[in-house]
C-alpha positions in Angstrom: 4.2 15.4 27.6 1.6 12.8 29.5 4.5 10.8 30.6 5.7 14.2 32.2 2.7 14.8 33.8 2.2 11.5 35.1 5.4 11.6 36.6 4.9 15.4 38.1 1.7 13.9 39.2 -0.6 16.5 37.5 -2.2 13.5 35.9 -3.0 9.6 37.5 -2.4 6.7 35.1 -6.4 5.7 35.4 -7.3 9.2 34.7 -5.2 9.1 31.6 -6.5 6.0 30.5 -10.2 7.5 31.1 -9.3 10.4 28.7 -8.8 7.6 25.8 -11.9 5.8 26.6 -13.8 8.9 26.7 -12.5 9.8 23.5 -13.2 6.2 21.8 -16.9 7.1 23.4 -17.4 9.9 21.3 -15.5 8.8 18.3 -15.2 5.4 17.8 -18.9 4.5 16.5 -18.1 6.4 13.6 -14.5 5.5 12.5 -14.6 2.0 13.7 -10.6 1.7 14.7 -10.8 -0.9 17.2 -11.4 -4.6 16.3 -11.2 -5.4 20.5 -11.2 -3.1 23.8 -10.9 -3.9 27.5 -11.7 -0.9 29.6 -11.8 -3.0 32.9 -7.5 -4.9 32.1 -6.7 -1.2 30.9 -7.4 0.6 34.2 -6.4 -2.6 35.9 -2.9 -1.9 34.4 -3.1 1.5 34.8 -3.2 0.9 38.7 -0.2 -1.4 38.4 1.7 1.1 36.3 0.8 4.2 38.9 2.5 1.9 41.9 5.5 1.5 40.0 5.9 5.2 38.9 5.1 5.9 42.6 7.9 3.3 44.1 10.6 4.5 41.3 10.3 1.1 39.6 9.0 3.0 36.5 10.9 5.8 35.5 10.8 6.0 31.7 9.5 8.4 29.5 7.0 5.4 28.5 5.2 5.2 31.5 2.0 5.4 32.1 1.6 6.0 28.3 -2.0 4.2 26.8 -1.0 2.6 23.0 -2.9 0.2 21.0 -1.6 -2.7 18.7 -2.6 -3.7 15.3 -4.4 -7.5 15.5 -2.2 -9.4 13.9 0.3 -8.6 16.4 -0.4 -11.1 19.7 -1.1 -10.3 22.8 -1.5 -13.0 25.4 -5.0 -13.5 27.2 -6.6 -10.8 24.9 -8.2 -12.0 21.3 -5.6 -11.8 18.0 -7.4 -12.2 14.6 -5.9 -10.8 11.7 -9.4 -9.3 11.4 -10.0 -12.6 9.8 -13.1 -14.9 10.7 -10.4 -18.0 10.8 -9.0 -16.7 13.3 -12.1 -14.3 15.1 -11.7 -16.7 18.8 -7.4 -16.9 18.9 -6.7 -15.9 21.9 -2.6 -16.6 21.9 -1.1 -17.8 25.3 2.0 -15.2 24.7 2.8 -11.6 24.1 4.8 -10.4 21.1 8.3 -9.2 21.6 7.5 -6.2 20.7 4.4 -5.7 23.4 6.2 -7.4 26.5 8.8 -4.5 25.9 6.1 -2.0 25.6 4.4 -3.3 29.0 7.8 -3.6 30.4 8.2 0.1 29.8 4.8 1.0 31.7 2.9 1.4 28.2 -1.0 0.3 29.1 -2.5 -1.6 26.4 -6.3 0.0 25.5 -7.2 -2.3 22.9 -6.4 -4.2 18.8 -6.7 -2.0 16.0 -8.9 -2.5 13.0 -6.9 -3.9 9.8 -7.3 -5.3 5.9 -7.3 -9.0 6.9 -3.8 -10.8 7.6 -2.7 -7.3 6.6 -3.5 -7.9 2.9 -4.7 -4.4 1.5 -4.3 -0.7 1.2 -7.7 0.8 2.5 -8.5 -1.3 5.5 -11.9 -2.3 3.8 -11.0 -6.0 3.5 -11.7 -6.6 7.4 -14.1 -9.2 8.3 -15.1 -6.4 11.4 -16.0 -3.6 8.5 -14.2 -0.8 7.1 -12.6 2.1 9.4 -13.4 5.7 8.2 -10.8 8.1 7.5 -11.1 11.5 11.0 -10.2 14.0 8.0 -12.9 12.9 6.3 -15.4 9.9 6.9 -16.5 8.9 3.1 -12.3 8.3 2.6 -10.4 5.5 3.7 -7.7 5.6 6.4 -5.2 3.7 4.2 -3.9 -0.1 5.1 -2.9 -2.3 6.2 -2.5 -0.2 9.5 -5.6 2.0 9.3 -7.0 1.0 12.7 -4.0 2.1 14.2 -3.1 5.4 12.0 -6.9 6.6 12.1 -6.7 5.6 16.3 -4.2 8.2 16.6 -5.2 11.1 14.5 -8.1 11.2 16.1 -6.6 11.1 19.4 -8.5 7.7 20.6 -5.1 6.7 21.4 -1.2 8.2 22.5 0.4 5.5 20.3 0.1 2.8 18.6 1.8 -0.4 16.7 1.4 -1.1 13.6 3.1 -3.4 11.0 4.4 -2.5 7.5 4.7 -5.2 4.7 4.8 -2.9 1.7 3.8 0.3 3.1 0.9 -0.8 5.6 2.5 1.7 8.2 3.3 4.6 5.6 0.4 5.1 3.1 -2.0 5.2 6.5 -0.1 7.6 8.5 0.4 10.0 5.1 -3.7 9.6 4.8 -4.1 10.5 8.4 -1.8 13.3 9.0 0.7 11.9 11.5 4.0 10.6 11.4 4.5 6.1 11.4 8.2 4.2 10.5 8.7 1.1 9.3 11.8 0.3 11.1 15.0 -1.4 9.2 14.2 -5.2 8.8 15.3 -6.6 11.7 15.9 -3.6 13.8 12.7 -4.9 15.8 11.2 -8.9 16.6 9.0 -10.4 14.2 8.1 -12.5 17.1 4.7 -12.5 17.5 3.8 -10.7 14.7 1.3 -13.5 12.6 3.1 -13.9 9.6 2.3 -11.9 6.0 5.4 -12.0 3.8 8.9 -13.1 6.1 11.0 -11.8 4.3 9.0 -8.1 3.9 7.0 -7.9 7.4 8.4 -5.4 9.8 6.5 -4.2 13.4 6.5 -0.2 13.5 5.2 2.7 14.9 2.2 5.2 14.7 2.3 8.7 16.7 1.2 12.3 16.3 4.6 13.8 17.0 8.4 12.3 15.5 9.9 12.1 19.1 7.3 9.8 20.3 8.2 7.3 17.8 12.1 7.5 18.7 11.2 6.8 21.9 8.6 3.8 21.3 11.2 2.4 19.1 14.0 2.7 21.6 12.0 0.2 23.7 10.7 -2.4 20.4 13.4 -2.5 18.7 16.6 -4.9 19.8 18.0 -8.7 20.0 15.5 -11.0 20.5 16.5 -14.9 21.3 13.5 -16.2 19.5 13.4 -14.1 16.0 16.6 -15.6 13.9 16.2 -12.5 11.4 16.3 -10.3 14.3 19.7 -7.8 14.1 21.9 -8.2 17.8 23.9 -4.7 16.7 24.0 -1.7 19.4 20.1 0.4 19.3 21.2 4.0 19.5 18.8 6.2 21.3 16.4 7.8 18.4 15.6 10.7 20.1 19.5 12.3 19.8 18.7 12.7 16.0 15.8 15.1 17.3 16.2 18.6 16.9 19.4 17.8 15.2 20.5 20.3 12.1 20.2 18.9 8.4 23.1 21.4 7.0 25.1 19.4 5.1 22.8 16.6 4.6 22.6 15.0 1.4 19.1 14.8 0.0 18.6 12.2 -3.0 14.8 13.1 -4.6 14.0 10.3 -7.2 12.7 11.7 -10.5 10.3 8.7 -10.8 8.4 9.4 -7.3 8.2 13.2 -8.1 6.7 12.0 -11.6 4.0 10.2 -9.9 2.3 12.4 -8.6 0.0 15.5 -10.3 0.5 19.2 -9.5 -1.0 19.8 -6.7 0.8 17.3 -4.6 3.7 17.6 -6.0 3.6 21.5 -5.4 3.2 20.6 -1.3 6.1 18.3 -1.4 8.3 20.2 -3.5 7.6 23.2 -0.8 9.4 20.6 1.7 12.2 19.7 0.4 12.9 23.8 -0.8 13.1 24.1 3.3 15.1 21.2 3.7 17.1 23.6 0.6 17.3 26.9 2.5 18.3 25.2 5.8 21.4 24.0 4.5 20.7 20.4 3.0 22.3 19.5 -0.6 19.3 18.2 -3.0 20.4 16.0 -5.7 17.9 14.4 -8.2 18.5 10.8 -8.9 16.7 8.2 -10.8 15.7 4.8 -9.0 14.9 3.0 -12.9 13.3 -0.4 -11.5 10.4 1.9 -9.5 8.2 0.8 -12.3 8.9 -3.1 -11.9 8.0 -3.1 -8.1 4.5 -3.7 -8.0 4.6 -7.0 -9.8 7.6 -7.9 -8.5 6.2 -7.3 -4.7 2.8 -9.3 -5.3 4.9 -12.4 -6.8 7.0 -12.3 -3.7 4.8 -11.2 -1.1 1.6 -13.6 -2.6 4.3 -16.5 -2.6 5.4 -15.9 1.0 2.0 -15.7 2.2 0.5 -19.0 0.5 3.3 -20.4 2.3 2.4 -18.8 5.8 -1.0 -19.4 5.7 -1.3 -22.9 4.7 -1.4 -23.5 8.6 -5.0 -22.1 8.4 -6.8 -25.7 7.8 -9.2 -25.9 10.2 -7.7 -28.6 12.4 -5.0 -27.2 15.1 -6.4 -23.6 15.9 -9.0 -21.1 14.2 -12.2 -21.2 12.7 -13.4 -25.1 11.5 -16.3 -25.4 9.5 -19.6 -27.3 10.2 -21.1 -30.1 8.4 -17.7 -31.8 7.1 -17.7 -35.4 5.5 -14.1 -35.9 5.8 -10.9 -34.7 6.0 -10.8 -32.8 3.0 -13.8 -31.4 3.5 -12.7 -29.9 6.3 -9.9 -28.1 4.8 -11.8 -26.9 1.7 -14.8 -25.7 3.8 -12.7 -24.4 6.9 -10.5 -21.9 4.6 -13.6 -20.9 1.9 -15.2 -19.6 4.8 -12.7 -18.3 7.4 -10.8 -16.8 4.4 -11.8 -13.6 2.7 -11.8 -12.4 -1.2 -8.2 -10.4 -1.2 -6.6 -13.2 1.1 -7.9 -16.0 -1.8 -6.8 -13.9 -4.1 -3.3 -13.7 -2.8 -3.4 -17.4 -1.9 -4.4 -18.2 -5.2 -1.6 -16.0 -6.7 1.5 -17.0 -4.8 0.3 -20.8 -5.5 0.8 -20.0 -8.8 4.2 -19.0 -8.7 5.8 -21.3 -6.5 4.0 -23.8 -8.6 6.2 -26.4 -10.5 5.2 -24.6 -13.9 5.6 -21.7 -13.0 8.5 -21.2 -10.4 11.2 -20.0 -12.8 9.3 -17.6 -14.8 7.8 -16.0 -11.8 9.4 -16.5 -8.1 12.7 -16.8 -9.2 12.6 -14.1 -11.8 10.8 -12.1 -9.1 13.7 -12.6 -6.6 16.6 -11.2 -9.1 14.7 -8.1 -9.8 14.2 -7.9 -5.9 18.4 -7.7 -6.2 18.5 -4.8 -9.0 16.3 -2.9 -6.5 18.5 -3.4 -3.9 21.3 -2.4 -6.1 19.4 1.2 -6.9 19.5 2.0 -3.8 23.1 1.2 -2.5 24.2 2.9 -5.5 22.4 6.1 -4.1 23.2 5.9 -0.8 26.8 5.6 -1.6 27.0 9.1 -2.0 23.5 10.3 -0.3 22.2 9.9 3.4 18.4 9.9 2.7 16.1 9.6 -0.1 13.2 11.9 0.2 9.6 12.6 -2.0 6.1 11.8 -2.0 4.7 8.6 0.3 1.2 7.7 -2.1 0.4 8.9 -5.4 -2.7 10.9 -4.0 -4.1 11.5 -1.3 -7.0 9.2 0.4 -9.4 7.8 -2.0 -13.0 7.4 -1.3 -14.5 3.8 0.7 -15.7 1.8 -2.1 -13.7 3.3 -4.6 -11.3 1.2 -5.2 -12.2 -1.8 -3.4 -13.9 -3.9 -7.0 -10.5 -3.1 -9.0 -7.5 -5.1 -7.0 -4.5 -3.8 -9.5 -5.9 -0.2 -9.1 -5.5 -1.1 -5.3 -2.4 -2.5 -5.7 -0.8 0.3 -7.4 -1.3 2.9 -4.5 1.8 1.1 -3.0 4.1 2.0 -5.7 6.3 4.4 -3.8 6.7 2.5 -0.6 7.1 -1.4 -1.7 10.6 -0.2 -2.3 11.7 0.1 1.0 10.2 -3.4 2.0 12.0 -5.3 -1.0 15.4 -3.4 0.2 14.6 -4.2 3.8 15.6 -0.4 4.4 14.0 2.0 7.2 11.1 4.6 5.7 8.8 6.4 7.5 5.8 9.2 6.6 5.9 12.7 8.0 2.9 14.9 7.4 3.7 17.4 4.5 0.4 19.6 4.3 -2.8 19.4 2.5 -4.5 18.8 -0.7 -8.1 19.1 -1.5 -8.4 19.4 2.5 -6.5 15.7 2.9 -3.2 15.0 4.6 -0.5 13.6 2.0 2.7 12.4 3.1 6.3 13.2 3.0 8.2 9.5 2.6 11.7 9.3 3.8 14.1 6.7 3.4 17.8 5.9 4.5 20.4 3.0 4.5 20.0 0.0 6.4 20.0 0.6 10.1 20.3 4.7 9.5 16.8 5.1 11.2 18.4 8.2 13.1 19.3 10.4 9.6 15.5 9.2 9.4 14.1 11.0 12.5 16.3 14.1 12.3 14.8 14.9 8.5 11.3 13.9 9.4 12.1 15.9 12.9 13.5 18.9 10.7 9.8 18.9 8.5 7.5 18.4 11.0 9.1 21.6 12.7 8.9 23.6 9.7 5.1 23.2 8.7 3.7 22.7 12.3 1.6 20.1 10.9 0.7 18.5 14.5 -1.0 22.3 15.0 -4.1 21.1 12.8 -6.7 18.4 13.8 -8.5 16.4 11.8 -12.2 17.8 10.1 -13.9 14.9 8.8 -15.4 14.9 12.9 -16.6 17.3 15.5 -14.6 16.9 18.7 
């Protein structure tokens, strides 16, 4: 609708952009969303962008659009730090794929998003910039890793925004906020750029209010890219056919485990979903995914391994934070990563180090990595005669700041129903199913690899039913 009227010129790009900023004026003190803004580059762009609207260089439904990216996502000349205090002055000399398409498609960058550090938690507390506060409700968290980004967006201090999803760091925060965010198929979009968690689990994404304005942010993300290997060169269809699309016909798998998760109350809103997907035509069948309850510790062995791995270039010498007062070398790298790094990312350091180590290799990484397979087996097995798998994204809804934040495997368990999707490397996305105890919870959907239009058209097909966008977030006064 704002690209429309920026084209019908009801609406300048600058004036657009002013809207956000006024918004992040009244707002942003309290939920603390953005680790970085630049007002002055934003309507700088904005000017650019309006000229080539104007001269019919710019004609796509992007254009003129204002988005923010998560910070662990790089942007060149602006500041990229993981919301980590190693990396608190990087400035990288590049853009990520994923951003130099978004410019390329007139979208004007407002600012980074708040994030748990190198994307390593569930509540967004573990920042090294402070917590961000839930819009529904500011004593709850926004969820993580993405919460900058999800809480950004439902409370309309941006259009859109990027986020990236390494075991449901896109999902869990969009079903806390109340808006819809997809972790793409891994490889459907460049890693390039995106500062590295787990390789083999990361995946760029999107965060928006409505489901069409994903399909058309990741129309313009995803694609070949010559410097991401893992990248997929196969055809991007255009998302936004699967909108408004029917779901008679469609074959709805609803996993007894997820549905067993949860208590009553949500499981009473997300049962009232898939009964509409019911009555408008779709077959429900329940399956059984039996290794759900092996994918937590399977996940951290992987995930903790990967990122040891990745962040051993961290040491205080090339780029980042170096610590003061060193003797020697050693020093250096001892002092320069017990001060840039914080609790969780030790943790996690800590942990993979242990399983890749030569002790312990075969009874944790390499067991890890054969369950990894049976998980992947689950699911081709049920999408062999299913098109998407449906039921709740979390296990509750959003829990309060500080909660959860001393107990790491209490935190680690909220990602139980969307690890899945990151060990199968299949899309997933969360569109808002309703309320419980005045919170947004989440309706997860999955499909095969590179299936993200069944994906759209069922998330589509919900978010048209309940109306969900209708409501606005209470935790704030406008």
């Amino acid at each position: 609708e704002l690209a429309g009227q920026i084209k019908k010129k009801e609406i300048s790009c600058r004036e657009a952009v002013e809207a956000v900023f006024g918004q992040i004026e009244k707002k942003e003190k309290e939920l603390n969303c953005y680790i970085s803004l630049d007002r002055e580059e934003a309507l700088k762009q904005a000017d650019e962008v309006q000229k080539k609207i104007e001269g019919g260089a710019l004609t796509g439904p992007l254009a003129g659009v204002p988005a923010a990216v998560k910070d662990n996502i790089c942007t060149r000349g602006r500041k990229t730090t993981c919301a980590s205090k190693i990396l608190s002055d990087f400035v990288p000399p590049y853009d990520a794929f994923a951003v130099k398409k978004l410019k390329e498609a007139g979208c004007i960058l407002i600012g980074k998003t708040n994030m748990d550090e190198f994307a390593m938690g569930s509540s967004t507390e573990h920042s090294y910039y402070g917590a961000t506060h839930n819009p529904w409700n500011l004593d709850k968290v926004p969820g993580g890793s993405s919460g900058g980004s999800a809480a950004a967006v439902a409370s309309g201090q941006v259009v859109a925004a990027l986020g990236s999803d390494t075991g449901g760091s896109i999902r869990q925060p969009a079903a806390f906020n109340g808006i819809f965010g997809i972790k793409p198929t891994y490889g459907r979009v460049s890693r390039w750029g995106l500062i590295a968690f787990g390789s083999s689990l990361d995946q760029i994404g999107v965060m928006t209010k409505r489901v069409k304005d994903s399909a058309e942010v990741l129309n313009v993300i995803a694609g070949a890219d010559e410097h991401d290997s893992t990248v997929s060169t196969r055809e991007v269809p255009d998302f936004t056919k699967f909108i408004g699309q029917d779901v008679k016909g469609l074959r709805v798998a609803v996993p007894k485990e997820y549905m067993e998760a949860v208590d009553g109350k949500m499981r009473e809103v997300i049962q009232k979903q898939i009964d509409a997907l019911k009555d408008a035509g779709a077959v429900i069948n329940e399956v059984s995914l039996p290794h759900t309850k092996y994918v937590v510790p399977d996940y951290y062995i992987i995930a903790s391994s990967e990122a040891s791995s990745n962040l051993q270039r961290y040491d205080g010498i090339r780029y980042g934070y170096r610590a003061k007062d060193t003797k020697n070398l050693l020093d250096v790298y001892v002092k320069s990563r017990s001060e840039g790094f914080g609790a969780e990312v030790k943790r996690r350091i800590m942990l993979g180090s242990f399983a890749l180590s030569a002790g312990s290799y075969d009874r944790f990484f390499r067991q890890a990595a054969k369950v990894r397979t049976l998980i992947c087996d689950d699911f081709d097995k049920i999408f062999a005669e299913n098109d998407v798998i449906v039921g709740p994204t979390t296990t509750e809804p959003a829990f309060g700041i500080g909660e959860e934040v001393s107990d790491p495997i209490k935190m680690y368990n909220n990602d139980i129903l969307t690890i899945s999707a990151n060990l199968a490397g299949i899309p997933a996305a969360s569109v808002p199913a309703g309320l419980v105890d005045g919170m947004p919870v989440g309706l997860q959907v999955m499909a095969k690899r590179f299936d993200e239009g069944n994906v759209f058209k069922t998330a589509d097909f919900i978010e048209r039913t309940n109306k969900f966008y209708e409501k606005t977030p209470t935790g704030m006064e406008d």
